[in-house]
C-alpha positions as CSV (number, residue, x, y, z in Angstrom):
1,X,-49.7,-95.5,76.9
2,X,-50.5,-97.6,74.0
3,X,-48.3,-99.8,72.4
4,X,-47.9,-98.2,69.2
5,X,-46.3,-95.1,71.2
6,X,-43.7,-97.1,72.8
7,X,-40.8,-96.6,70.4
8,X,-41.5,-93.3,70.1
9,X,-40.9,-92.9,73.8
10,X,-38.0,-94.8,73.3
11,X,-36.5,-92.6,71.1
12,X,-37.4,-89.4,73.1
13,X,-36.1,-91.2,76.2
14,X,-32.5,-91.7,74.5
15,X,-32.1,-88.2,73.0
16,X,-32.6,-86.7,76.7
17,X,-29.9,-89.3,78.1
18,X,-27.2,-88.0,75.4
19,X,-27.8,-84.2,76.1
20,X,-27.5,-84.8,79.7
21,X,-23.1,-86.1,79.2
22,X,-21.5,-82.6,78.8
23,X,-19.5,-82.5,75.7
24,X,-15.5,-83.6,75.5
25,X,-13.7,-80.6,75.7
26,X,-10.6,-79.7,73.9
27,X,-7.4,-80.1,76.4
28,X,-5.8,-77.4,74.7
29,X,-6.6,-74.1,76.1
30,X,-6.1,-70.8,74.3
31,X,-3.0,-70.1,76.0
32,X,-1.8,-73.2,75.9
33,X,-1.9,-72.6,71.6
34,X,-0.3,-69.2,72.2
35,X,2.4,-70.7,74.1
36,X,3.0,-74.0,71.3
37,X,3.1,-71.4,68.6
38,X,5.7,-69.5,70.1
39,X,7.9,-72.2,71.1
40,X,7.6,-73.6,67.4
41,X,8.2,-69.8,65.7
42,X,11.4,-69.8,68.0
43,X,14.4,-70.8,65.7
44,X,16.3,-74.1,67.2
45,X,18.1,-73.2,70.5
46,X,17.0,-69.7,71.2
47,X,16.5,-68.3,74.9
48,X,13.2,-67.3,76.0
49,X,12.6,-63.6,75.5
50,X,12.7,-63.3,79.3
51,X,15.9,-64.7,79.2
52,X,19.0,-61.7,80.3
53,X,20.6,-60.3,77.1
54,X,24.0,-59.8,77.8
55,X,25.2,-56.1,75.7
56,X,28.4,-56.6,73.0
57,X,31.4,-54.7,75.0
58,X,32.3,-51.3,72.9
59,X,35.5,-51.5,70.9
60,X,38.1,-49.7,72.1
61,X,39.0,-46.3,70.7
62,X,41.3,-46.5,67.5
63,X,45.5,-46.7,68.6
64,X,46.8,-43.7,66.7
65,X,48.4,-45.4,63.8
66,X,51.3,-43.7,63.9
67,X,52.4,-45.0,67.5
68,X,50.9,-48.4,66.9
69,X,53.7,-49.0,63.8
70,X,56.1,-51.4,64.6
71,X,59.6,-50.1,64.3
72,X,62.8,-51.9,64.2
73,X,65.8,-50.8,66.2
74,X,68.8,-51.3,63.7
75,X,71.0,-50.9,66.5
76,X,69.5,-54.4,68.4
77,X,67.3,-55.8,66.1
78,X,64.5,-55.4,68.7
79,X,61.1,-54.1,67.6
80,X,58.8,-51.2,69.4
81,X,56.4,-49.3,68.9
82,X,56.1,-45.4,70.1
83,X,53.4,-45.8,72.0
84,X,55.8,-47.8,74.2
85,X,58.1,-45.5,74.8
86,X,55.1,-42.9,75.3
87,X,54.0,-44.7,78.3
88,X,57.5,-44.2,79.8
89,X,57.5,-40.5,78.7
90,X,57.6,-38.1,76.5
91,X,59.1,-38.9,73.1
92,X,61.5,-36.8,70.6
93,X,61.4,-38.1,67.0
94,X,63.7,-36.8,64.5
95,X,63.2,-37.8,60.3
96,X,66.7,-37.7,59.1
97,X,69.3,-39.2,56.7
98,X,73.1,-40.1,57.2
99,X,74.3,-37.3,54.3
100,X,72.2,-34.8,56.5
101,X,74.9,-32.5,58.4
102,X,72.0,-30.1,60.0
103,X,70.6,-33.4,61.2
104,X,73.7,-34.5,62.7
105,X,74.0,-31.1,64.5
106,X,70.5,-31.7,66.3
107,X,71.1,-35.2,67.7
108,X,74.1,-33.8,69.1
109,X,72.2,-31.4,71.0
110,X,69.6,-34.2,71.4
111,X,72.4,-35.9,73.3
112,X,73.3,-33.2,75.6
113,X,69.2,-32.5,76.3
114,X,69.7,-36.3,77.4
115,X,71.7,-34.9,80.6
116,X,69.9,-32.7,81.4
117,X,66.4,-34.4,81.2
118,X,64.9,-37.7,81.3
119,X,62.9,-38.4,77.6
120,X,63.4,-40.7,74.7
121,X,64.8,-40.1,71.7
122,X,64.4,-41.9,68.1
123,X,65.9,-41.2,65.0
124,X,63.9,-42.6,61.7
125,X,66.3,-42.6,58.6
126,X,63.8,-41.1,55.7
127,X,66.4,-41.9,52.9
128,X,65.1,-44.7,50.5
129,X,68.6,-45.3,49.1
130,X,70.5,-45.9,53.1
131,X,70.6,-49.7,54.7
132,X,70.4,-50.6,57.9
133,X,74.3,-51.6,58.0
134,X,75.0,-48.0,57.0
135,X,72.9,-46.5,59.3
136,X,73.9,-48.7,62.6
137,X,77.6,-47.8,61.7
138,X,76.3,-43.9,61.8
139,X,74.6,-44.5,64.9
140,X,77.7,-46.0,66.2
141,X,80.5,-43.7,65.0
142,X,78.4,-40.4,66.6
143,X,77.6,-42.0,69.9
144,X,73.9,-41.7,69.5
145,X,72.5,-44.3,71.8
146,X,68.5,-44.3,71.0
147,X,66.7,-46.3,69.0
148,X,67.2,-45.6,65.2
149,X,65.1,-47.1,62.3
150,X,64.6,-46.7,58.8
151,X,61.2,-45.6,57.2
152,X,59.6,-47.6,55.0
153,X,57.3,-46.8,52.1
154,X,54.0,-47.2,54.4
155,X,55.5,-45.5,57.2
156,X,56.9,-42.7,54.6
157,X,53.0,-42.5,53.2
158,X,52.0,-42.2,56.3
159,X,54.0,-39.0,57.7
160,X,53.4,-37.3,54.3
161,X,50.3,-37.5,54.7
162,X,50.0,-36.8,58.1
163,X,52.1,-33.9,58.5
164,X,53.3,-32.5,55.0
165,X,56.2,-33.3,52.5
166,X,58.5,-31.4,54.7
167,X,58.7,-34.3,57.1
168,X,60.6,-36.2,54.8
169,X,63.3,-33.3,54.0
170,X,66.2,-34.1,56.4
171,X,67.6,-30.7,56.4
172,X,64.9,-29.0,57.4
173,X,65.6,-30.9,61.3
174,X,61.8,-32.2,60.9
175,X,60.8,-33.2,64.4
176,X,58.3,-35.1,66.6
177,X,56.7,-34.5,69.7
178,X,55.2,-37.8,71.3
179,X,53.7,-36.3,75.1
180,X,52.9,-39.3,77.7
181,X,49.3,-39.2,76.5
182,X,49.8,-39.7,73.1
183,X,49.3,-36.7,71.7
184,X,51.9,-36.0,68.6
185,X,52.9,-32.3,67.2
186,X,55.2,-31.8,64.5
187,X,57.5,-29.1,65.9
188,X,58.5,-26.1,63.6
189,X,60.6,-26.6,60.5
190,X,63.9,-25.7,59.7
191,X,65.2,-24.6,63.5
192,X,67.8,-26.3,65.0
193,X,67.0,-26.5,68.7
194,X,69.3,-26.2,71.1
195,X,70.0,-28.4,74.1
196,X,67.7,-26.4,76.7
197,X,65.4,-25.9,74.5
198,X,65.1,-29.3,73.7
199,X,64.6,-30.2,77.7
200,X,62.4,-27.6,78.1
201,X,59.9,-29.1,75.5
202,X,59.9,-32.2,76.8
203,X,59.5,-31.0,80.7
204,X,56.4,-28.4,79.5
């Protein structure tokens, strides 16, 4: 070889050294990048979509409103609800007003239907204009020994609504039937029911 070759074979020599180191490659493998891109989308504390996912509990059904109103027994003081005295039994409520004399007449025979079967009784005074005084002193003088409260304007709303205008005419006996699972029927209007019938409503 002559001298005037020798860089030249210099040069040829060098390039074939540097093709023979195999390239750096990149650390970072596809997957890997999949994986980091994920993790940064993911907002700040999230669990991994493998992660259990723990289902929101159903509400439970809806109280009936009616039975879930809290009601104040003039007699104690002491609140309740009807869906108390539901889960004891069946329940007789009667809308009704001091001045009402057919209303007096059917918690007399609500009294005797006491003796004869086990249920509860309550008396809801539907008269705007009658206190609470009045009304315990009514309670009292009769020897009616259930719960009695007075209606107020919700409550009032509430059985209009539910059952008709005549619920809130005392003289017309308007009257509840609460059974042990909650179901509620407004009895017939304007019939004064006797003792045994009274027990045998409840007991059916």
């Amino acid at each position: 070889m002559s001298v005037r070759m020798a860089p030249f074979a210099l040069l040829a020599l060098g390039l074939l050294l540097g093709s023979c180191a195999a390239p750096a490659r990149d650390a970072t493998t596809p997957g890997a990048v999949a994986a980091s891109s994920a993790i940064a989308a993911a907002p700040s504390g999230a669990s991994p979509s493998n992660a259990p996912v723990t289902a929101s509990a159903e509400p439970s059904a809806a109280a009936d409103p009616l039975l879930a109103m809290e009601l104040v027994d003039v007699r104690s003081g002491e609140p309740f609800t009807l869906a108390e005295l539901a889960a004891d039994g069946p329940v007789i409520v009667e809308t009704m007003a001091i001045w009402c004399t057919t209303c007096r007449a059917q918690m007399h025979e609500m009294t005797a239907a006491h003796e004869l079967v086990d249920f509860h009784s309550v008396s809801i005074d539907v008269e705007p204009s009658e206190i609470a005084e009045d009304l315990t002193a009514y309670a009292a003088q009769e020897g009616f020994d259930w719960p009695f409260a007075l209606a107020d304007a919700s409550l009032a709303t509430h059985l209009r609504e539910r059952f008709g205008t005549g619920v809130l005419f005392p003289p017309g006996t308007p009257k509840l039937l609460i059974r042990a699972d909650g179901s509620v029927e407004l009895l017939p209007l304007n019939e004064l029911l006797s003792a045994d019938e009274l027990a045998a409503l409840v007991s059916g």
